[in-house]
MARNUTI-192950 format. One record per atom (N, C-alpha, C): residue number from 1; x, y, z. Coordinates in steps of 0.05 Angstrom, whole numbers. Atoms other than C-alpha are relative to their C-alpha. Layout:
BEGIN
+-------+--------+--------+--------+
! marba !      X !      Y !      Z !
+-------+--------+--------+--------+
!   NUM !      X !      Y !      Z !
...
+-------+--------+--------+--------+
***
This chain:
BEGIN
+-------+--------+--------+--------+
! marba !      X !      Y !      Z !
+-------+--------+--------+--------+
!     1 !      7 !    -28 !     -5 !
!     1 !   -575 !   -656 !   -288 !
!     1 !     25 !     15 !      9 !
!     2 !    -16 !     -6 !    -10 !
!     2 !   -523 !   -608 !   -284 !
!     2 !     -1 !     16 !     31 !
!     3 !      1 !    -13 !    -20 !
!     3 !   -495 !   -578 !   -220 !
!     3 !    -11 !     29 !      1 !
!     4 !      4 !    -22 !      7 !
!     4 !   -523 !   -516 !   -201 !
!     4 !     12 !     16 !     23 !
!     5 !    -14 !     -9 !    -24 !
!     5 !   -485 !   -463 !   -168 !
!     5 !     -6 !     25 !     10 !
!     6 !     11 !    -16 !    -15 !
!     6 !   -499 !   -415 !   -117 !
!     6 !      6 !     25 !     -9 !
!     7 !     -9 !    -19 !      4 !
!     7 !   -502 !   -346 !   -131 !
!     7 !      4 !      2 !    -42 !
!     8 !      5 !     -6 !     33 !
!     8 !   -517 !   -357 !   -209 !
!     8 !     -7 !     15 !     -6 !
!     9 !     17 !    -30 !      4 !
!     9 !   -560 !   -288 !   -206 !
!     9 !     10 !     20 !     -4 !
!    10 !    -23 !    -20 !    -11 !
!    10 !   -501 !   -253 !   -189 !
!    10 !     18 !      4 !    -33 !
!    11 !    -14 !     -5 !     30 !
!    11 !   -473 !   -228 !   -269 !
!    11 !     34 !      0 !      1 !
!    12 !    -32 !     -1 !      2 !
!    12 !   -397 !   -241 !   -283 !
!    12 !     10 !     16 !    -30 !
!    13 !      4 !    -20 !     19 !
!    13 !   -377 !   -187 !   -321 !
!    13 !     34 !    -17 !    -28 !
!    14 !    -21 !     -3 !     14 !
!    14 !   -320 !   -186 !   -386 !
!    14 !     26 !      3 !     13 !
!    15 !    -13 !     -2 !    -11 !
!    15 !   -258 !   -201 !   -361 !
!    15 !     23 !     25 !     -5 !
!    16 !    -15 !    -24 !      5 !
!    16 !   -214 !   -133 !   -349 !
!    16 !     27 !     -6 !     16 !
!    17 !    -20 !      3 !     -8 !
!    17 !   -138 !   -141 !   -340 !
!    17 !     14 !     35 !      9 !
!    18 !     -5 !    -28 !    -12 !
!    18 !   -109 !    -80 !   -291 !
!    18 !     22 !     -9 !     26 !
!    19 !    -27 !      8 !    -15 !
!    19 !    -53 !    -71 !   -244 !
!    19 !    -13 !    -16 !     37 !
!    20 !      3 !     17 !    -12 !
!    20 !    -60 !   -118 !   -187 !
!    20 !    -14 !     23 !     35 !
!    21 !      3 !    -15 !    -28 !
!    21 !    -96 !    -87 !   -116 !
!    21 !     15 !    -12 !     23 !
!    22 !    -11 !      9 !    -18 !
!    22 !    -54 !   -124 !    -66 !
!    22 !     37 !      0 !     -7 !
!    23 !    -36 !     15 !      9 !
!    23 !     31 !   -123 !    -64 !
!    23 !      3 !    -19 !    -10 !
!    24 !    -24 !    -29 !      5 !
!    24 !     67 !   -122 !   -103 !
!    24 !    -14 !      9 !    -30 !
!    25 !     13 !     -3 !     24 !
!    25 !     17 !   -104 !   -151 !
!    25 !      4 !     -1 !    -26 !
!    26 !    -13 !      3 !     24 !
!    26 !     32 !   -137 !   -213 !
!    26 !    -32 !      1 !    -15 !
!    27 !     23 !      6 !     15 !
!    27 !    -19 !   -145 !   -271 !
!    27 !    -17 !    -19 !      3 !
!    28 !      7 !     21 !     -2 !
!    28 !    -73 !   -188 !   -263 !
!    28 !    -32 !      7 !    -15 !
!    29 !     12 !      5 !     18 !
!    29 !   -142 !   -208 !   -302 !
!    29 !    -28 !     -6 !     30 !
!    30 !     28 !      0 !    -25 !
!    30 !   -204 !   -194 !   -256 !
!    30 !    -28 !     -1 !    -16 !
!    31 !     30 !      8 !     22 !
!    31 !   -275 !   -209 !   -274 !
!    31 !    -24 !     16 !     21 !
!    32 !     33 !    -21 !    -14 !
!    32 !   -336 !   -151 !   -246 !
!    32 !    -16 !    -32 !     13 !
!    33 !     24 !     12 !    -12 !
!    33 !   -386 !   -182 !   -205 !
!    33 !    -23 !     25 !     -2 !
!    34 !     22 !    -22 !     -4 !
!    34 !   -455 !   -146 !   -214 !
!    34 !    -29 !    -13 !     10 !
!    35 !     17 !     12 !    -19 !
!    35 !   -506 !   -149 !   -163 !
!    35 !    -33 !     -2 !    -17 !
!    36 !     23 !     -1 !     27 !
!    36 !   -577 !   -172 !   -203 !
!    36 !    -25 !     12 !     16 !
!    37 !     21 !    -18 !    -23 !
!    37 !   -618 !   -130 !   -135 !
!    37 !      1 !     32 !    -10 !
!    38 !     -4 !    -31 !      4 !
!    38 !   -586 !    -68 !   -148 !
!    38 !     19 !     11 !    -26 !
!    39 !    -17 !     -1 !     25 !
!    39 !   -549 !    -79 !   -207 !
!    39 !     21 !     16 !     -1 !
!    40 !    -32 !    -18 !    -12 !
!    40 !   -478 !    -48 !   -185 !
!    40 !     14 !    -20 !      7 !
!    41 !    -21 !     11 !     -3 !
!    41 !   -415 !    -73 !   -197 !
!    41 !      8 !      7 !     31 !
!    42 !     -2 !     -2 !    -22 !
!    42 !   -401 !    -85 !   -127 !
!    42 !     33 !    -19 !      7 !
!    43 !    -30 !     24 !      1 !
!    43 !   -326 !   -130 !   -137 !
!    43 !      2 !     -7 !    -19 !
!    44 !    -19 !     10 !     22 !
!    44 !   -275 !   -149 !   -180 !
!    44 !     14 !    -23 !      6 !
!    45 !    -18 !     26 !    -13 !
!    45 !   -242 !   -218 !   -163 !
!    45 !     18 !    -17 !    -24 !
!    46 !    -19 !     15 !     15 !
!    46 !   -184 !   -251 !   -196 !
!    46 !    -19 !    -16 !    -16 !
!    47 !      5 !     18 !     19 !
!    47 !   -194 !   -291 !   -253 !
!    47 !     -8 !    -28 !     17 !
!    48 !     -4 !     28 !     -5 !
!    48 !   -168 !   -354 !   -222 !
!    48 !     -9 !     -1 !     31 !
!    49 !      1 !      5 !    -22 !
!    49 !   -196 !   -344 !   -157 !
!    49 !    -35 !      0 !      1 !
!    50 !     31 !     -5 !      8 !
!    50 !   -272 !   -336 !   -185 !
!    50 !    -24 !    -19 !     24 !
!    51 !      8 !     29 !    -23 !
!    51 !   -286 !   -412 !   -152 !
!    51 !    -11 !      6 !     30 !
!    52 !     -3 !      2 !    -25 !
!    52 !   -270 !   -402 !    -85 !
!    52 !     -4 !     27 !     15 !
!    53 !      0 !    -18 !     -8 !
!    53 !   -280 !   -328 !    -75 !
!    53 !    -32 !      9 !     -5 !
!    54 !     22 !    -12 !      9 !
!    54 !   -349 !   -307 !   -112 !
!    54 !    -20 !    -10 !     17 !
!    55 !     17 !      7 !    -18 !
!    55 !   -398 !   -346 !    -58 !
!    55 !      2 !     20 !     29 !
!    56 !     -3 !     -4 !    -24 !
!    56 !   -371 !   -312 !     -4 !
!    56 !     -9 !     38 !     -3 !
!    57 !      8 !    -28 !      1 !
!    57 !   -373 !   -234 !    -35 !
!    57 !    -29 !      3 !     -6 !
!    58 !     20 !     -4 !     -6 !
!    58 !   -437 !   -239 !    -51 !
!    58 !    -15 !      2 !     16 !
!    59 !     13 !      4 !    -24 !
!    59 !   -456 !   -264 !     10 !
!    59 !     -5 !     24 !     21 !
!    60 !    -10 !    -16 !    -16 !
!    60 !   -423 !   -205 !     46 !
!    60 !    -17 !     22 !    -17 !
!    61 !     16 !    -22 !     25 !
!    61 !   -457 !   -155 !    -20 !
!    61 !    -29 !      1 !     11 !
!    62 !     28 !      2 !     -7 !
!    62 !   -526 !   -187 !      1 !
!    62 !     -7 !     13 !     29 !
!    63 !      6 !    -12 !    -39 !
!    63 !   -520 !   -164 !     85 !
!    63 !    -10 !     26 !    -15 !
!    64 !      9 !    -33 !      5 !
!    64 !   -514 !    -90 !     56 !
!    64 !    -20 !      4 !    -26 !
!    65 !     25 !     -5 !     25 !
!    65 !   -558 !    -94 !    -12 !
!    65 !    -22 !     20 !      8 !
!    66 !     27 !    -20 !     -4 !
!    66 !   -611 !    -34 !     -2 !
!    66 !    -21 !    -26 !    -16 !
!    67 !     24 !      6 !     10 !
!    67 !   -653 !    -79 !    -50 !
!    67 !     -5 !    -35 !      7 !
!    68 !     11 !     32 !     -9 !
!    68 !   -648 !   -151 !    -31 !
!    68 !    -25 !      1 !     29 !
!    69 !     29 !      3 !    -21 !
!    69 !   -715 !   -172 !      5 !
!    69 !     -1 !    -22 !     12 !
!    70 !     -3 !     25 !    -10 !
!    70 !   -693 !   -242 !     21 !
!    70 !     14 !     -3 !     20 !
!    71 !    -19 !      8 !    -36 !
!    71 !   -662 !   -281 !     86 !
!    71 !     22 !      1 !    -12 !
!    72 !    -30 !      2 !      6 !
!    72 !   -594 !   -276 !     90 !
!    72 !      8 !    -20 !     21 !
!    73 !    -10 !     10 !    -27 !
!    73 !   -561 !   -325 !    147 !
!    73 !     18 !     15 !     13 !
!    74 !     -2 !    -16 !    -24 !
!    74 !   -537 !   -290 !    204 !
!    74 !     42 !     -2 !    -10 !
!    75 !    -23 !      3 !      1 !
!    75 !   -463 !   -270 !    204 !
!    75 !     17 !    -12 !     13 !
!    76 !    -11 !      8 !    -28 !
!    76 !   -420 !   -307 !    244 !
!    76 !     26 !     24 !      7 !
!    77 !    -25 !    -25 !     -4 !
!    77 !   -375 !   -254 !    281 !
!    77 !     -7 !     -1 !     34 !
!    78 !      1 !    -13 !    -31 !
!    78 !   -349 !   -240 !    350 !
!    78 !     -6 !     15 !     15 !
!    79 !     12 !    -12 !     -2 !
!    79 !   -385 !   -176 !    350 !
!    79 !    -24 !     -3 !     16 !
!    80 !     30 !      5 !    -16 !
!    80 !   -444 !   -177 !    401 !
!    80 !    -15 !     25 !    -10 !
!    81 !     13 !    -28 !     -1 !
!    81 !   -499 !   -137 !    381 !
!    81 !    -14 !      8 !     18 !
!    82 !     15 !     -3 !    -16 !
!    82 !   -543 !   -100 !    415 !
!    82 !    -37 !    -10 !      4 !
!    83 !     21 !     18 !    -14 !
!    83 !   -600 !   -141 !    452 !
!    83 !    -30 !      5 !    -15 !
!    84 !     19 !    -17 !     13 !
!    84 !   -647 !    -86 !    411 !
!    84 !    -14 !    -16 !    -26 !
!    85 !     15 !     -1 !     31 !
!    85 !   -643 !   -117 !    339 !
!    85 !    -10 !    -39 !      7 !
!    86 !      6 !     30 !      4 !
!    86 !   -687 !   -183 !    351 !
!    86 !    -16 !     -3 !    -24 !
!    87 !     10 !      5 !     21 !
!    87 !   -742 !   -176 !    303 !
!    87 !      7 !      6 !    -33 !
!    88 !     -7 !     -6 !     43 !
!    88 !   -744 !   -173 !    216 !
!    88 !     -5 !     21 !     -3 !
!    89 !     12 !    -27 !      9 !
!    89 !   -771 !   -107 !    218 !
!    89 !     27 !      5 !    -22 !
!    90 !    -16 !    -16 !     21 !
!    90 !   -735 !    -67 !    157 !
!    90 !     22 !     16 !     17 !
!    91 !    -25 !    -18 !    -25 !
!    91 !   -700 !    -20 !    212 !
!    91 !     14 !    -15 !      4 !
!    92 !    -12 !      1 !    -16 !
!    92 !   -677 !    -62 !    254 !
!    92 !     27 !    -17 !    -16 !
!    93 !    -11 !     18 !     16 !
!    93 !   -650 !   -111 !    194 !
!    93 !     24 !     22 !    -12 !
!    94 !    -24 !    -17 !      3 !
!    94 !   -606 !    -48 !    174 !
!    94 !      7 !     15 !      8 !
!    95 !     -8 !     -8 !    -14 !
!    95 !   -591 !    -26 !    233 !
!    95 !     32 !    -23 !      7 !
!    96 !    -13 !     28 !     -2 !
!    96 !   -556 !    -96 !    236 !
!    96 !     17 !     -8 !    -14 !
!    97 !    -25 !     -8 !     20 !
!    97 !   -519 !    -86 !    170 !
!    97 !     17 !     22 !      3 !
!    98 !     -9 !    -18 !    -15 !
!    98 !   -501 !    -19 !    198 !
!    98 !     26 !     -8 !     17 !
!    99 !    -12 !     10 !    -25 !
!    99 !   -466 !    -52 !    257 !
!    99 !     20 !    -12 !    -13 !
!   100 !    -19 !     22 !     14 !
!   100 !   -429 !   -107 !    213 !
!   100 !     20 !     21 !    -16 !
!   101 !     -9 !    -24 !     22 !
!   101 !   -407 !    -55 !    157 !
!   101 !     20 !     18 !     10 !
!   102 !    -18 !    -24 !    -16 !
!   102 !   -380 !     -1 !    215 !
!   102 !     21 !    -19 !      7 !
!   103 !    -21 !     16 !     -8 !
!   103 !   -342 !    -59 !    246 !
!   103 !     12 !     -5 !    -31 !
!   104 !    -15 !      6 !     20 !
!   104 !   -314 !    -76 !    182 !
!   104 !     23 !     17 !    -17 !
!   105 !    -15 !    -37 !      9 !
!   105 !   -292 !     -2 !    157 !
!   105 !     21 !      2 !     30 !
!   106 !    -19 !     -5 !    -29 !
!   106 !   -267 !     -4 !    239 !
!   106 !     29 !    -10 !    -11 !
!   107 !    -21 !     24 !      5 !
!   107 !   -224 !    -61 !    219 !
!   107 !     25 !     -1 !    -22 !
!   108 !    -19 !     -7 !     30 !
!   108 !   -202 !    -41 !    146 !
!   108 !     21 !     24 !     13 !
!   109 !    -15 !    -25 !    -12 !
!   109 !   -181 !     31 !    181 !
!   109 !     24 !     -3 !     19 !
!   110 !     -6 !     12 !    -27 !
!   110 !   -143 !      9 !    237 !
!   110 !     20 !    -21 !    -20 !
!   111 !    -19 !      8 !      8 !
!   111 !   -102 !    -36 !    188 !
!   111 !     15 !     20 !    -23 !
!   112 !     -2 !    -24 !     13 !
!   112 !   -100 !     25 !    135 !
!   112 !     36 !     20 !     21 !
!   113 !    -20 !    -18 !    -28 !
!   113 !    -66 !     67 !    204 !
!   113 !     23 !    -20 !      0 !
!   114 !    -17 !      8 !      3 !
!   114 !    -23 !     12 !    211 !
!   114 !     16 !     -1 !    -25 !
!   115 !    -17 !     -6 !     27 !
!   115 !     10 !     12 !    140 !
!   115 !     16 !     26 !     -6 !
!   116 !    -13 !    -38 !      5 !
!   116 !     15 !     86 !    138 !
!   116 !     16 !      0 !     19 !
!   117 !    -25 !      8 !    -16 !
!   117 !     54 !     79 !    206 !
!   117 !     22 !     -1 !     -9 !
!   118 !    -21 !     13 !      9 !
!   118 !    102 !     36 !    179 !
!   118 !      9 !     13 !    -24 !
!   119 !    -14 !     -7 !     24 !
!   119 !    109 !     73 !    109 !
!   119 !      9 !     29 !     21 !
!   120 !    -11 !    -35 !    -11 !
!   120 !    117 !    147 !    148 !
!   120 !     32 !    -13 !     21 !
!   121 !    -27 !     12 !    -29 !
!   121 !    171 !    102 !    203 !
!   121 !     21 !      7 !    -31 !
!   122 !    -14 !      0 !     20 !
!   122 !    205 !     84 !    136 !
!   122 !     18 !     23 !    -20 !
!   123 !     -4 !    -30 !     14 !
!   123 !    206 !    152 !     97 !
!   123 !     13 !     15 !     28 !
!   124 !     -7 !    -16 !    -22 !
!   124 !    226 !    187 !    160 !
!   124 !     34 !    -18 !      1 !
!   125 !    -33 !      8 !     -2 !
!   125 !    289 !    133 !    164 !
!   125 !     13 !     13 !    -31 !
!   126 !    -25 !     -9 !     19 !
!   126 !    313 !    151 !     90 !
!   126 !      0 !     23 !      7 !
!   127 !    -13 !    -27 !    -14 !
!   127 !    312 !    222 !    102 !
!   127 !     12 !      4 !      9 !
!   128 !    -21 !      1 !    -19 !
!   128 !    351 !    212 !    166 !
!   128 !     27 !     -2 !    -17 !
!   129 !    -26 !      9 !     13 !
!   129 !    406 !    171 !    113 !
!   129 !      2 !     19 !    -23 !
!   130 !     -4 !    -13 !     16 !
!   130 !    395 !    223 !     61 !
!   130 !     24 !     24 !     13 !
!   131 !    -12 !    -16 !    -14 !
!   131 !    417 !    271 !    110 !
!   131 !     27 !      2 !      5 !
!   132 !    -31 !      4 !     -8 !
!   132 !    478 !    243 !    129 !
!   132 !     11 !     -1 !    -27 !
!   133 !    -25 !      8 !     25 !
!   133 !    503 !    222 !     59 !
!   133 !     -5 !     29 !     -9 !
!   134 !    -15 !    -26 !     -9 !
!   134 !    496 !    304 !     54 !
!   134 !     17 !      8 !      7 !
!   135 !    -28 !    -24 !    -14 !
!   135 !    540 !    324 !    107 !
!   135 !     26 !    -24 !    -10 !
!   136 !    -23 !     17 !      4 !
!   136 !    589 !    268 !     88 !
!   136 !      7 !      8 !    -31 !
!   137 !     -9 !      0 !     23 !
!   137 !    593 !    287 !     20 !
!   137 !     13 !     34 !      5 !
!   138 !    -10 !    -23 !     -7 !
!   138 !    597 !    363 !     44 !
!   138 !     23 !      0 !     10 !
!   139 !    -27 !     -6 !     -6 !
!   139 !    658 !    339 !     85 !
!   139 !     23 !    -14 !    -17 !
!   140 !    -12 !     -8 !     18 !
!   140 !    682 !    308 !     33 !
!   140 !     13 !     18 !    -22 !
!   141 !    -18 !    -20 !     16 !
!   141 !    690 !    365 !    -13 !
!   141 !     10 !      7 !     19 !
!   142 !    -14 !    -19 !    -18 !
!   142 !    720 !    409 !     46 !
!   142 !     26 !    -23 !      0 !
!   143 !    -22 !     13 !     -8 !
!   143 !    772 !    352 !     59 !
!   143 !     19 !     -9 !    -32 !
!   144 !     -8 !    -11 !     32 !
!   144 !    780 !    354 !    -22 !
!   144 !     18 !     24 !     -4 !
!   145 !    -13 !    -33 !      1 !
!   145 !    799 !    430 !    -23 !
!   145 !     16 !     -2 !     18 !
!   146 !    -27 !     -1 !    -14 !
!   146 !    842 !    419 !     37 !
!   146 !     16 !    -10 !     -7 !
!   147 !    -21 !     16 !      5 !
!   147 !    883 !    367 !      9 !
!   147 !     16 !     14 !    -25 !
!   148 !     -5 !    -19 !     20 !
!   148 !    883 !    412 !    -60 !
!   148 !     16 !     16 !      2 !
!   149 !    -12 !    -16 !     -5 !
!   149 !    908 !    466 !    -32 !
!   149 !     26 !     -6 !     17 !
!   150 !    -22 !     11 !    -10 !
!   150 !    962 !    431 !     16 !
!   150 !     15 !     -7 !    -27 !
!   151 !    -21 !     13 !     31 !
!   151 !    984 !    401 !    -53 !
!   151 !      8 !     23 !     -7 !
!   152 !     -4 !    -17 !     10 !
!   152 !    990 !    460 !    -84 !
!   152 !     24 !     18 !     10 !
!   153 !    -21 !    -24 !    -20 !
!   153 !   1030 !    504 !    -34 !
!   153 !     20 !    -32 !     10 !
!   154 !    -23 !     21 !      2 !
!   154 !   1078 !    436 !    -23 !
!   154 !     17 !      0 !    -32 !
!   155 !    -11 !      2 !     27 !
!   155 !   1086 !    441 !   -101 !
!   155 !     15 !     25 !      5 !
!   156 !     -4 !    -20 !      4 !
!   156 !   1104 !    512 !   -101 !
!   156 !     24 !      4 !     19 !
!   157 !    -15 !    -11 !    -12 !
!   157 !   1150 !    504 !    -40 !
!   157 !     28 !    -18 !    -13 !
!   158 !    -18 !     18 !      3 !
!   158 !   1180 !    445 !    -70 !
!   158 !     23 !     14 !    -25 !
!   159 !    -10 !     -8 !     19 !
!   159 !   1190 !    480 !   -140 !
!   159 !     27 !     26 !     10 !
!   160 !    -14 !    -16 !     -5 !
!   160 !   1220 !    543 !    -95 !
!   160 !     26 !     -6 !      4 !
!   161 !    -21 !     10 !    -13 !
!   161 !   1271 !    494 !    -58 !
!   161 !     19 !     -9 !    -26 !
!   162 !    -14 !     11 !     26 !
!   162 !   1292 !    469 !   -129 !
!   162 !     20 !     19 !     -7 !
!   163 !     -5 !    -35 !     11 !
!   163 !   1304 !    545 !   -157 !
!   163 !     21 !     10 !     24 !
!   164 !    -19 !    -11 !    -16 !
!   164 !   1343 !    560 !    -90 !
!   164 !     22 !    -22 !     -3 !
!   165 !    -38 !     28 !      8 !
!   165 !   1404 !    491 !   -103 !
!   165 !     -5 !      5 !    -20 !
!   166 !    -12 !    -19 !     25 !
!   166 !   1400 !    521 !   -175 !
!   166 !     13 !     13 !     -2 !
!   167 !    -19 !    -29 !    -16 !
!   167 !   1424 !    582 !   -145 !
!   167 !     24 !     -4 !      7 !
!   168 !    -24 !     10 !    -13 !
!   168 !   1468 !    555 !    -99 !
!   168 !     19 !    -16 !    -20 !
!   169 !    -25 !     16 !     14 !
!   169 !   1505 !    507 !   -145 !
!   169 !      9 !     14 !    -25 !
!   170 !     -8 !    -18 !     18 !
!   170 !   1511 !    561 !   -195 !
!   170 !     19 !     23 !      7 !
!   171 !    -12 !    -18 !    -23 !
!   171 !   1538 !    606 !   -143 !
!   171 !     36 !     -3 !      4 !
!   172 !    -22 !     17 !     -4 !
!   172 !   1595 !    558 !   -126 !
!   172 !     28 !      5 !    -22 !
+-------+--------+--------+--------+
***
């Protein structure tokens, strides 16, 4: 009898190759997941990662599902809830996805803020070096045109000093 594997209900869509969601986003070959409660593509997961990844998003798909009617096992998380949600009631059961979900968006955000941080630190340093290779190029030309013009009026005094011992030794 073959194995049977969890989360068989769960549709694996045509696989669609697209630029990669994680750095350094190269191309990669992802395969839909579609939920068979509410029927919504709810994830895309690598090709090659189908195995070891697809048990677990569903799992996480099924907490929030509006339409799943079945047990789910309890999340494990360091999150304490509040003392409130004991019974199955419908409320309290998505009040409880609620809770998981906000912490989770908390969690995504909050690393989101950190990234942007770091790219605005970043952009804020080239600017700074843009800046300077500006004025450095600005004092370059200026120290351009000064040297130009020193040349120039050295040529002109040199050519004069020539034209005056022309003189003179013609003089003689």
């Amino acid at each position: 009898m073959p194995c049977s594997r969890k989360y068989d209900d769960f549709k694996e869509g045509s696989v669609i190759v697209q630029k990669g969601k994680n750095p350094p986003y190269e191309v990669a070959s992802y395969i839909p997941i579609t939920c068979p409660h509410c029927n919504v593509v709810f994830t895309e997961i690598k090709e090659g990662d189908i195995k070891t990844t697809k048990a677990s998003k569903c799992l996480k798909h099924i907490r929030l599902c509006p339409e799943f009617k079945g047990e789910v096992p309890p999340k494990r998380s360091t999150v304490t809830r509040p003392s409130a949600v004991v019974s199955d009631s419908d409320l309290e059961v998505k009040v409880a996805r609620g809770w998981d979900e906000r912490e989770e968006l908390r969690s995504a955000l909050r690393k989101k803020e950190d990234e942007n941080k770091e790219l605005r630190e970043e952009i804020e340093a080239m600017d700074k070096r843009d800046a300077l290779q500006k004025e450095m190029i600005a004092e370059l030309r200026e120290t351009c045109a000064y040297w130009r013009k020193l040349y120039e009026s050295q040529k002109e005094t040199i050519e004069l000093e020539v034209k005056l011992r022309e003189l003179r030794c013609g003089l003689k």
